[in-house]
N, CA, C and O atoms as a DFTB+ gen file, in Angstrom:
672 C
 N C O
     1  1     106.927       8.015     102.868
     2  2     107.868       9.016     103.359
     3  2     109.277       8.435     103.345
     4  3     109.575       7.268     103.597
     5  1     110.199       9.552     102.972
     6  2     111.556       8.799     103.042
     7  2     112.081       8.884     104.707
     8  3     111.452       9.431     105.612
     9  1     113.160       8.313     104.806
    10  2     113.019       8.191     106.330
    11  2     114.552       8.744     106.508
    12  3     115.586       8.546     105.871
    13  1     114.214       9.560     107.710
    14  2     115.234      10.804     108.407
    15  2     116.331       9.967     108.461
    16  3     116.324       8.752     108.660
    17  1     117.346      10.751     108.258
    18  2     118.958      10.249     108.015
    19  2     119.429       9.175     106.983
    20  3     120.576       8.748     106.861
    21  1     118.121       8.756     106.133
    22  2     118.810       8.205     104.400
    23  2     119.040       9.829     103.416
    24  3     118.470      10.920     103.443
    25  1     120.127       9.269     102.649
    26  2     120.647       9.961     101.106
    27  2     119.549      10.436     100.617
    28  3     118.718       9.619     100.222
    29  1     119.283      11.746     100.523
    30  2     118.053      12.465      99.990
    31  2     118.495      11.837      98.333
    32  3     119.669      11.756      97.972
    33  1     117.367      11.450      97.498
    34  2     117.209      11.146      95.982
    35  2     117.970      12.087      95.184
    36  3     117.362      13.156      95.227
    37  1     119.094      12.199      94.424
    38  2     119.493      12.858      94.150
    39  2     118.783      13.512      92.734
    40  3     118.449      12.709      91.863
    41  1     118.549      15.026      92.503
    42  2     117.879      15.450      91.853
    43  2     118.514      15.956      90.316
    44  3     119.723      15.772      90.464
    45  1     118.296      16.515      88.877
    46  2     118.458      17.888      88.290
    47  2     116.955      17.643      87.516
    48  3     116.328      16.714      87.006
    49  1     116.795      19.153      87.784
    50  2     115.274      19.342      87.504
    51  2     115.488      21.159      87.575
    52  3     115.892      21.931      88.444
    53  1     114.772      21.381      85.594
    54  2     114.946      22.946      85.200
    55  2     114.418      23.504      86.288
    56  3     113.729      22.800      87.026
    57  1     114.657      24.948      86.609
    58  2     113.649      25.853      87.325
    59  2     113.001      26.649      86.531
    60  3     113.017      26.510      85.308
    61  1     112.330      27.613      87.174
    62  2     110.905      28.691      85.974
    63  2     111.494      29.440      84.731
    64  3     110.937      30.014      83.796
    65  1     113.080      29.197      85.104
    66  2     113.930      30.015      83.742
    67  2     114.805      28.896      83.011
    68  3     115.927      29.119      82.556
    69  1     114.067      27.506      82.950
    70  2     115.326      26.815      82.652
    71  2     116.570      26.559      82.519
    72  3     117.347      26.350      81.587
    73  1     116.615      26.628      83.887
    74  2     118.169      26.951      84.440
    75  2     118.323      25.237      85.003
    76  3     117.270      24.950      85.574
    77  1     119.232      24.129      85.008
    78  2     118.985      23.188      85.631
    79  2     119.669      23.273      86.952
    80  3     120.787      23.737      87.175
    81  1     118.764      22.715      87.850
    82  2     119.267      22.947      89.484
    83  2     119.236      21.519      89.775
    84  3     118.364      20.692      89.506
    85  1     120.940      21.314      90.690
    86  2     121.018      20.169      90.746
    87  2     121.112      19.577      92.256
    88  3     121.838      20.392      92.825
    89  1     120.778      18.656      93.122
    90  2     120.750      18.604      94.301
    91  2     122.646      18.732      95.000
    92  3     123.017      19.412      95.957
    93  1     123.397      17.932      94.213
    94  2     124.968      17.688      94.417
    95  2     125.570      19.478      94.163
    96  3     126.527      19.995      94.738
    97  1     124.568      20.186      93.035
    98  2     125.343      21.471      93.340
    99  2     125.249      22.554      94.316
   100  3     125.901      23.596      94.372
   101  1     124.145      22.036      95.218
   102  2     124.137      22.940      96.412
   103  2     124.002      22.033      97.974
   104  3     123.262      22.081      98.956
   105  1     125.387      21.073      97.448
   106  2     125.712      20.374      98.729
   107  2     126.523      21.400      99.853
   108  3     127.433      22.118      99.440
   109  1     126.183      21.410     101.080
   110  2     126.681      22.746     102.178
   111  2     125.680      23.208     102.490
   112  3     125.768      23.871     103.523
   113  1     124.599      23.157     101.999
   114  2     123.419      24.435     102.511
   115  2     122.278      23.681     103.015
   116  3     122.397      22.493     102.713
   117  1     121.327      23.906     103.603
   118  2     120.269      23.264     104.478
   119  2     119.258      23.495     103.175
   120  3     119.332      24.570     102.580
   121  1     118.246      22.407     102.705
   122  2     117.584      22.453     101.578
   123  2     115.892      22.079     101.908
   124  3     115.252      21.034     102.020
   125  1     115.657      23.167     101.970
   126  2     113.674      23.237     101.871
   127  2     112.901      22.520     100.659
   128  3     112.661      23.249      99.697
   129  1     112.550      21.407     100.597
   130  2     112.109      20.923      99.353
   131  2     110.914      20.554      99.719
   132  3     110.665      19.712     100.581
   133  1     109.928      21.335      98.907
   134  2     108.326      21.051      99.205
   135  2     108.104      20.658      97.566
   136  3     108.719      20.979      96.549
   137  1     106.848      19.754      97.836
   138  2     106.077      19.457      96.844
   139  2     104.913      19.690      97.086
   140  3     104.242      19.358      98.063
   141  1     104.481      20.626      95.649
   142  2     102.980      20.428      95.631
   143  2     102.109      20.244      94.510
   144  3     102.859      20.042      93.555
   145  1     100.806      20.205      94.086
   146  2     100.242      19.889      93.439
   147  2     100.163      20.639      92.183
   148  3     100.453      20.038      91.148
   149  1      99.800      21.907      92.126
   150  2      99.609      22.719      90.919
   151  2      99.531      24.301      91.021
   152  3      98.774      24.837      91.830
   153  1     100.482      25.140      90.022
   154  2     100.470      25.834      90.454
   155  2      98.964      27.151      89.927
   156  3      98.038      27.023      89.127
   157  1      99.356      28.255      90.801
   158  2      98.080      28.865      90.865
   159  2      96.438      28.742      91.171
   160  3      95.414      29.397      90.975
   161  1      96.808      27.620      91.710
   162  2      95.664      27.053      93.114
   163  2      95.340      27.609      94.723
   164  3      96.380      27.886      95.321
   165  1      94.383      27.766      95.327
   166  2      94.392      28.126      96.371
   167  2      95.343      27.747      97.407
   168  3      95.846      28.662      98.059
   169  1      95.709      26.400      97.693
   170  2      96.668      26.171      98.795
   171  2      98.064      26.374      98.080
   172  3      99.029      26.507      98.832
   173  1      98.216      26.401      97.146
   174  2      99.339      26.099      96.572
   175  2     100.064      27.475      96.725
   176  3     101.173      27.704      97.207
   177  1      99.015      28.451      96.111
   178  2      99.229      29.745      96.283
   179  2      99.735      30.658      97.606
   180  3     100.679      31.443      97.691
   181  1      98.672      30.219      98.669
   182  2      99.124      30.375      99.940
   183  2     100.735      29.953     100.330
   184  3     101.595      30.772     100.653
   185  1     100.930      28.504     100.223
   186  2     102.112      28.053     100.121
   187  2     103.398      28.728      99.829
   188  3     104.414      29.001     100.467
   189  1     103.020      28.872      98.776
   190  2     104.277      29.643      97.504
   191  2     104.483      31.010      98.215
   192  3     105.570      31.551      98.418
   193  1     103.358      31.437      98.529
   194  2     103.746      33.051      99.404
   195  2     103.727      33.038     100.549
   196  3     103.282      34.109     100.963
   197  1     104.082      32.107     101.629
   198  2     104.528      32.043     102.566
   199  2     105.446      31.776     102.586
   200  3     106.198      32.477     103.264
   201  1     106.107      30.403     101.751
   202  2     107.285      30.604     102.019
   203  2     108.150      31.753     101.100
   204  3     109.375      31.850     101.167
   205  1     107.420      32.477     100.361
   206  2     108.270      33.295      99.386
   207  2     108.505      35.146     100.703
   208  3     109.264      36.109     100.591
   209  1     107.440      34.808     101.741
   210  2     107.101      35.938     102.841
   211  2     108.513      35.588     103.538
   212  3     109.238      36.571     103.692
   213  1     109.130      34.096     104.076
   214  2     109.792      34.201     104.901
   215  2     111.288      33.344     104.049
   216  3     111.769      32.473     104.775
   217  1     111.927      33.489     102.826
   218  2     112.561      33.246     102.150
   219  2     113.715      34.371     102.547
   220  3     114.789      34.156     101.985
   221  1     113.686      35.552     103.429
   222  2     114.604      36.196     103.383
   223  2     115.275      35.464     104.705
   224  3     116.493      35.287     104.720
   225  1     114.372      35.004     105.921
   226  2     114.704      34.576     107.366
   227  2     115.435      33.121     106.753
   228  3     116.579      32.751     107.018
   229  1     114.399      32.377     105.819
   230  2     115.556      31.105     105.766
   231  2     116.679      31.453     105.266
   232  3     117.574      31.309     106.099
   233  1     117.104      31.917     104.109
   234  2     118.344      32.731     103.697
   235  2     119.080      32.872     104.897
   236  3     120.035      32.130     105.130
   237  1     118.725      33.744     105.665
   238  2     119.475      33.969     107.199
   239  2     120.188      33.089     107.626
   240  3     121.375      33.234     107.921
   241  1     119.426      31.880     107.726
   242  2     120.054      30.431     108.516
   243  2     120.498      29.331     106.978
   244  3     120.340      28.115     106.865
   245  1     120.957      30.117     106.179
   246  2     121.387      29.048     104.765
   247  2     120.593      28.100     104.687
   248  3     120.837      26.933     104.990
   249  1     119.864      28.416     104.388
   250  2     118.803      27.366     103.838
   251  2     118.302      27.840     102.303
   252  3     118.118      29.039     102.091
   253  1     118.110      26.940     101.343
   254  2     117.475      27.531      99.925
   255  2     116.419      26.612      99.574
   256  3     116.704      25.418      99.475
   257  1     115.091      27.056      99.350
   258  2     113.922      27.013      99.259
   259  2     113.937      26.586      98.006
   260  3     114.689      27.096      97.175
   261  1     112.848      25.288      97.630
   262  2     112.296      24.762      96.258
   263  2     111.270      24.061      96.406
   264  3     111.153      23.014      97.044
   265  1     110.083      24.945      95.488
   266  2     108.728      24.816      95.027
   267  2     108.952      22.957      93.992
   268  3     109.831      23.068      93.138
   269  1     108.449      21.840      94.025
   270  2     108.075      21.261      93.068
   271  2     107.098      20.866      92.343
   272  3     106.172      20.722      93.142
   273  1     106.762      20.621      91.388
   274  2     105.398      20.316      91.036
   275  2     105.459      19.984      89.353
   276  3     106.178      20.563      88.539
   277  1     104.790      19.221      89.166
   278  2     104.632      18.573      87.397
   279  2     104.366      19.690      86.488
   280  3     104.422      19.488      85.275
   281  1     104.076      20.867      86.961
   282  2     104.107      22.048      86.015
   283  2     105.103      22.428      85.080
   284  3     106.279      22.187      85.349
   285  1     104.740      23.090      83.825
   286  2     105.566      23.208      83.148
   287  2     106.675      24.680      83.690
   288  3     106.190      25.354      84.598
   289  1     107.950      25.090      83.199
   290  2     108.719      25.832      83.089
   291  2     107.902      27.041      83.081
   292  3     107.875      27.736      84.097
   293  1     107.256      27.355      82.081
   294  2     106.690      28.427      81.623
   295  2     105.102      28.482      82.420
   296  3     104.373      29.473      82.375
   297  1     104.861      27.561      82.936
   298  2     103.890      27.667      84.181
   299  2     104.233      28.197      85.171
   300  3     103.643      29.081      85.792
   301  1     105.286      27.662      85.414
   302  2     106.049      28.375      86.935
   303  2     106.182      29.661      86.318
   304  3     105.401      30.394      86.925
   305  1     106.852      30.407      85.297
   306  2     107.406      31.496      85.357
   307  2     106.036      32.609      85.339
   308  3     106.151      33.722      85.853
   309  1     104.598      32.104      84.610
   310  2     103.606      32.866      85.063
   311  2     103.240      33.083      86.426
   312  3     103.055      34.146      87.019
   313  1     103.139      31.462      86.975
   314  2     102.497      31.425      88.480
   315  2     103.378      32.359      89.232
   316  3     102.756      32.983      90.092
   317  1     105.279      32.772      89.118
   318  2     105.957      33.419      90.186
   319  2     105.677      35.262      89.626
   320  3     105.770      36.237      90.372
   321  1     105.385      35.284      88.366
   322  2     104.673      36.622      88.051
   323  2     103.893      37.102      88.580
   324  3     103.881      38.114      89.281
   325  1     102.817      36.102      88.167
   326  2     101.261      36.522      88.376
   327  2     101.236      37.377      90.197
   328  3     100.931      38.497      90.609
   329  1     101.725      36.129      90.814
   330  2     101.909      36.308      92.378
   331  2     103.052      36.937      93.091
   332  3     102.937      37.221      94.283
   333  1     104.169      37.175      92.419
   334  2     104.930      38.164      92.416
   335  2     106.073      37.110      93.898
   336  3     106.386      37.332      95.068
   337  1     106.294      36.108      92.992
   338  2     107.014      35.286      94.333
   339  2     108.287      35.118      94.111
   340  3     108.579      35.125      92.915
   341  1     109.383      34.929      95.046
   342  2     110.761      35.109      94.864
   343  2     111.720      33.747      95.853
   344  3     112.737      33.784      96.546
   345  1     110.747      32.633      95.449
   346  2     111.221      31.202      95.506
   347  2     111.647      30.766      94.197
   348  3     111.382      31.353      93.149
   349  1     112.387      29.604      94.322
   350  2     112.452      28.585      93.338
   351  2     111.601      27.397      93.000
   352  3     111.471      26.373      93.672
   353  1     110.988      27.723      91.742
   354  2     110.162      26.609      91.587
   355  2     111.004      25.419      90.368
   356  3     111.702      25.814      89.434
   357  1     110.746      24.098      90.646
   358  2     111.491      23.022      89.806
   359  2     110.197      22.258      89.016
   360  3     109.101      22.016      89.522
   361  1     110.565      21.994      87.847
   362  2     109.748      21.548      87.054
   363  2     109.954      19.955      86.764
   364  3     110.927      19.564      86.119
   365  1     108.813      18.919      87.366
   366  2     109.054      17.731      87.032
   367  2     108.274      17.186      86.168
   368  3     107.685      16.351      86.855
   369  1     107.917      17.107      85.231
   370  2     106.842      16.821      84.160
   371  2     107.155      15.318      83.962
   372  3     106.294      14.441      83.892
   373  1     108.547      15.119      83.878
   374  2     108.477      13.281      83.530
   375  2     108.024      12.578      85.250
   376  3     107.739      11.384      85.343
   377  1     108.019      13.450      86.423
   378  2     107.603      12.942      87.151
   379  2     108.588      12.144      87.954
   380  3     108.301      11.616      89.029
   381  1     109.783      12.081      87.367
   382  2     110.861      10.989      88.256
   383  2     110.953      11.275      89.732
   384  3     110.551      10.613      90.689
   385  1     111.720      12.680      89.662
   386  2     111.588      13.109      90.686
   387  2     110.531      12.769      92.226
   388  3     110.747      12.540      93.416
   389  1     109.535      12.885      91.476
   390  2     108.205      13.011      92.226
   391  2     108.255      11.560      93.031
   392  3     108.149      11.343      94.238
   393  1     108.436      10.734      92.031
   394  2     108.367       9.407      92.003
   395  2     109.269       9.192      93.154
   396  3     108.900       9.053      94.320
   397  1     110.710       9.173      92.641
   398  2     111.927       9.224      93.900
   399  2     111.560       9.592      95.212
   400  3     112.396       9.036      95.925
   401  1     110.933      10.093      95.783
   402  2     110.332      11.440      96.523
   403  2     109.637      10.663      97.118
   404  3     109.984      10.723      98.297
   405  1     108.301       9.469      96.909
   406  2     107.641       8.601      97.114
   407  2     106.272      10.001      97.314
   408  3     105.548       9.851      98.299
   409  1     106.027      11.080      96.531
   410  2     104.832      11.937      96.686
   411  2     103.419      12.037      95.046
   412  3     102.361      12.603      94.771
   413  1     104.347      11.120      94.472
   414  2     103.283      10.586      93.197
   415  2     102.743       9.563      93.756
   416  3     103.294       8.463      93.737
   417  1     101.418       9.814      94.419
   418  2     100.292       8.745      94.672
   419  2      99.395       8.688      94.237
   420  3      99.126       9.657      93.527
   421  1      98.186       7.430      94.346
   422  2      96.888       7.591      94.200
   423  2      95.788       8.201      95.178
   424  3      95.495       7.917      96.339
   425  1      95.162       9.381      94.059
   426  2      94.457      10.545      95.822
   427  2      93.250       9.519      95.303
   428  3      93.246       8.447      94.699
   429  1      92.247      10.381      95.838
   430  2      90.716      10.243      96.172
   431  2      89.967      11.222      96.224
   432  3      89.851      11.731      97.339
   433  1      89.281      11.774      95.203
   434  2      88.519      13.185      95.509
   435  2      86.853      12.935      94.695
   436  3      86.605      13.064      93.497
   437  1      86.003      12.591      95.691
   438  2      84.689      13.211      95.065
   439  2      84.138      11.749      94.563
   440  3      83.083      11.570      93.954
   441  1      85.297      10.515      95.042
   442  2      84.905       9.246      94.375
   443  2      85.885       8.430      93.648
   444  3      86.114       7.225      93.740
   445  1      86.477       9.436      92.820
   446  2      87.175       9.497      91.769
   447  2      88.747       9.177      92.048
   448  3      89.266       9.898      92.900
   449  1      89.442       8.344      91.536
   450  2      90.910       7.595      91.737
   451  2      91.455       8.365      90.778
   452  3      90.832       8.395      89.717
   453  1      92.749       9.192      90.876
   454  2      93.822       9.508      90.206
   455  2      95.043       9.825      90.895
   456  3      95.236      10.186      92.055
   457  1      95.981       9.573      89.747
   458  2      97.696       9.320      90.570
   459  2      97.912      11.112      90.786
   460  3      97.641      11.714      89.747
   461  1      98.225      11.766      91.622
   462  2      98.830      13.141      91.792
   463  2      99.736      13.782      93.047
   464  3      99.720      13.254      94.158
   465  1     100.339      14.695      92.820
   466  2     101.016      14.688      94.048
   467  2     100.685      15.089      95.139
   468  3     100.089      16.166      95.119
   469  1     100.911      14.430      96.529
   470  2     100.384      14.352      97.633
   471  2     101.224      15.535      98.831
   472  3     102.228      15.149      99.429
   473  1     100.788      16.634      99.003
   474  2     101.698      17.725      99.492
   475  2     102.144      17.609     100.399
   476  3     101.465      17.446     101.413
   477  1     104.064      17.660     100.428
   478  2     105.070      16.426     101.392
   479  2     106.513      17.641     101.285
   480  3     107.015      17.937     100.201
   481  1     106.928      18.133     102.432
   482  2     107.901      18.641     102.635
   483  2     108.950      17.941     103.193
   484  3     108.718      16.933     103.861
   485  1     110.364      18.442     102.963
   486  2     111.218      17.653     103.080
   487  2     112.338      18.463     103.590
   488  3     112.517      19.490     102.936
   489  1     113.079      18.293     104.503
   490  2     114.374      19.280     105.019
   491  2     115.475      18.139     104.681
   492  3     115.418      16.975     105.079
   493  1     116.645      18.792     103.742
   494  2     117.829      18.318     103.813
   495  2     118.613      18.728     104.108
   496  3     118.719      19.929     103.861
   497  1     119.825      17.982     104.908
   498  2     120.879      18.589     105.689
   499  2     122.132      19.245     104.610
   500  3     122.074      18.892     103.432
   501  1     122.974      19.962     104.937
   502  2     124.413      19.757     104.214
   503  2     124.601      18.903     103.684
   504  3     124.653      18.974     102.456
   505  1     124.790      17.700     104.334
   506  2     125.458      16.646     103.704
   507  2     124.634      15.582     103.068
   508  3     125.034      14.426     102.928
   509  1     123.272      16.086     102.624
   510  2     122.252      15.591     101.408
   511  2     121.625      14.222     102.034
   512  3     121.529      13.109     101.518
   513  1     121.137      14.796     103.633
   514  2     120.361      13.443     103.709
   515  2     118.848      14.001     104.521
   516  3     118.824      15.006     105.231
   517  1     117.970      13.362     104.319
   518  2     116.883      13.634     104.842
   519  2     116.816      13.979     106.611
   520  3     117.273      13.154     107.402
   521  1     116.299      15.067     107.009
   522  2     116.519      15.863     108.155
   523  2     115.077      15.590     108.879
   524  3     114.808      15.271     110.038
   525  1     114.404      15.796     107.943
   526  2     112.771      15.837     108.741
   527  2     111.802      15.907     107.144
   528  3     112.235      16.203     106.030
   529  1     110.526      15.559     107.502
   530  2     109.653      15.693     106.548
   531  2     108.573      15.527     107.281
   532  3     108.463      15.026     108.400
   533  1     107.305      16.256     106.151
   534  2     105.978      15.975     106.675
   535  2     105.352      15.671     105.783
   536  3     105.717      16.147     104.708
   537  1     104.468      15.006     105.780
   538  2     103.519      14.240     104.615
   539  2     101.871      15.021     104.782
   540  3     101.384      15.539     105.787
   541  1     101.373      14.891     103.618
   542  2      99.899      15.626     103.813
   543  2      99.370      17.210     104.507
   544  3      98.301      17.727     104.832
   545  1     100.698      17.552     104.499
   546  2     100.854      19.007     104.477
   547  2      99.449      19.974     104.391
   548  3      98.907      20.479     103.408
   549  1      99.103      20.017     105.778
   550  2      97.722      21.271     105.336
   551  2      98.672      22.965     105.442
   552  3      99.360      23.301     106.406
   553  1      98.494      23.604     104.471
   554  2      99.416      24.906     104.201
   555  2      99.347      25.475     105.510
   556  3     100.130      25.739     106.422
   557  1      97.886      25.584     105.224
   558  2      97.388      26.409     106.808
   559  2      96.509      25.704     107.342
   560  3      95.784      24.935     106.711
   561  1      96.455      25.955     109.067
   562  2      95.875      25.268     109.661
   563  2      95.097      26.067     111.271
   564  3      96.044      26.569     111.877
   565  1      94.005      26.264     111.922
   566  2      93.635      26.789     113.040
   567  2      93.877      25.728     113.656
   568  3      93.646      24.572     113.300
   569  1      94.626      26.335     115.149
   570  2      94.380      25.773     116.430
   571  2      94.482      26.677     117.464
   572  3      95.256      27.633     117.422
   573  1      93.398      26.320     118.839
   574  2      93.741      26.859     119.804
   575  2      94.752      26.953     120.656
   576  3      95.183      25.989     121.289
   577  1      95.325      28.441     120.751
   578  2      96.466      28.257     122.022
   579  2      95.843      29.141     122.803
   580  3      95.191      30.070     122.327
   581  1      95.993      28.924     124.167
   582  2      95.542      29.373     125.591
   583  2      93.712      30.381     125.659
   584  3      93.296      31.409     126.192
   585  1      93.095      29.179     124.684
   586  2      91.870      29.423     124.234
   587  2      91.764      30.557     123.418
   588  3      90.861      31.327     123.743
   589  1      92.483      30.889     122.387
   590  2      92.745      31.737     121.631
   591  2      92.879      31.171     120.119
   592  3      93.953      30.615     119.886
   593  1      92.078      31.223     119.210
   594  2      92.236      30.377     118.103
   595  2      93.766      31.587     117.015
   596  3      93.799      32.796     116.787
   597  1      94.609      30.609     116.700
   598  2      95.372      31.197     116.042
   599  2      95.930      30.135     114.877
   600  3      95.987      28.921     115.071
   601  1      96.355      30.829     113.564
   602  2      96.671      30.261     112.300
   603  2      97.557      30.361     112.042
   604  3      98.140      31.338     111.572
   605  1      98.090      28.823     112.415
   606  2      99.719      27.956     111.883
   607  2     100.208      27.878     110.290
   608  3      99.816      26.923     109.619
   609  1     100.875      28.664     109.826
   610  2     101.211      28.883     108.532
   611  2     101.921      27.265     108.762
   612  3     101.996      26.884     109.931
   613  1     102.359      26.464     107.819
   614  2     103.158      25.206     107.385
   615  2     104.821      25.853     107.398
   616  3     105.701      25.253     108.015
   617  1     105.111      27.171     106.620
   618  2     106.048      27.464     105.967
   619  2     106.739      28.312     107.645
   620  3     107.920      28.658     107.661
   621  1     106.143      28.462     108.477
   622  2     106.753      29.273     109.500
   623  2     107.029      27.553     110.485
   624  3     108.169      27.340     110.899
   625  1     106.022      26.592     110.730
   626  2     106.462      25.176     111.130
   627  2     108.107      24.696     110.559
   628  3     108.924      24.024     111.189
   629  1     108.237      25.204     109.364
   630  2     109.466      24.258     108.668
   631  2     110.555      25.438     108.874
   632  3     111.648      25.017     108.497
   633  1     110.624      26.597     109.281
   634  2     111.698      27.244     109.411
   635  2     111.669      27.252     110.945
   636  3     112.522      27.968     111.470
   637  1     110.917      26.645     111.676
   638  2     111.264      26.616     113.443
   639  2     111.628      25.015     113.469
   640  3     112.252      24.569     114.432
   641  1     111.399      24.532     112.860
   642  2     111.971      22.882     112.834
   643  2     113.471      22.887     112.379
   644  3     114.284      22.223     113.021
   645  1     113.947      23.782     111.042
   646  2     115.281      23.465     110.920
   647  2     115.797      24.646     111.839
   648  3     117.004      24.768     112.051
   649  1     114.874      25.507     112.376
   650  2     116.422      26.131     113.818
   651  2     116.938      25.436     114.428
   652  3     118.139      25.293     114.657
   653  1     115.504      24.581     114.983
   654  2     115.982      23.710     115.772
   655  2     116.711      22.347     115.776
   656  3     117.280      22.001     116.811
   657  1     116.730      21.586     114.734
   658  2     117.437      20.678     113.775
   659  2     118.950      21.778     113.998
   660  3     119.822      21.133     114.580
   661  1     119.297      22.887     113.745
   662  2     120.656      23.676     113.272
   663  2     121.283      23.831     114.340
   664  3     122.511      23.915     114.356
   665  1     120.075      23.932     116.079
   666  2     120.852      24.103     117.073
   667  2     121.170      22.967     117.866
   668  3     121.630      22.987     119.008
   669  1     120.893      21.986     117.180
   670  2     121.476      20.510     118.022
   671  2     122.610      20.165     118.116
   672  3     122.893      19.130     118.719
């Protein structure tokens, strides 16, 4: 994990229309940067449309939202079709990014060792430095409140973290 109040990695990395988006060109604004694994997957999916559900509320509080993941351009532009989502997704295929990021690791599934990305959100401030992050990101999650089981979206966690980060 990078650690709260260092120089977020500075980024340019195409989005789903190959447009290049650069971290220095949207210095001023509060920056949602999630990574995840692949798109058009079950959590991933969830993900992508949660935060694409509450993309109008972060807007509200200037904040701009970005999907990452080793997918191609033209992956993203199916996956935001298919699902009809109205985030930004960034395409890292050489992986630098990812790398910078410290979220290209070695997982573990079923036995089996391979390097992939490990799902890790990241809040950056205005002034392009790491605000908060969470590592191992479950999208969604049950817990009980006042013996009442209820389901913690991830993407509603990271827009009550930077209110509160905004009202300090």
């Amino acid at each position: 994990m990078l650690e709260i109040g260092t120089k977020a990695p500075d980024f340019c990395l195409p989005n789903q229309d190959d447009v290049e988006i650069c971290l220095r060109d949207i210095k001023g604004k509060w920056v949602v940067l999630y990574f995840y694994p692949k798109d058009n997957t079950p959590g991933c999916t969830n993900e992508a449309c949660d935060f694409t559900e509450l993309e109008p509320q972060f807007d509200d509080i200037d904040a701009v939202i970005f999907g990452v993941s080793a997918n191609t351009t033209k992956q993203h532009r199916n996956f935001i079709e298919k699902k009809n989502l109205g985030i930004t997704l960034l395409s890292d295929e050489e992986k630098n990014m990812l790398e910078q990021y410290g979220v290209w690791q070695q997982k573990k599934m079923c036995g089996r060792e391979y390097m992939g990305i490990v799902r890790t959100t990241y809040l950056i401030d205005p002034n392009g430095n790491i605000a908060f992050g969470w590592e191992n990101v479950k999208v969604r999650q049950k817990k009980k409140i006042s013996g009442e089981t209820v389901e913690l979206r991830h993407a509603d966690l990271v827009k009550e973290k930077l209110e509160d980060l905004q009202n300090r």
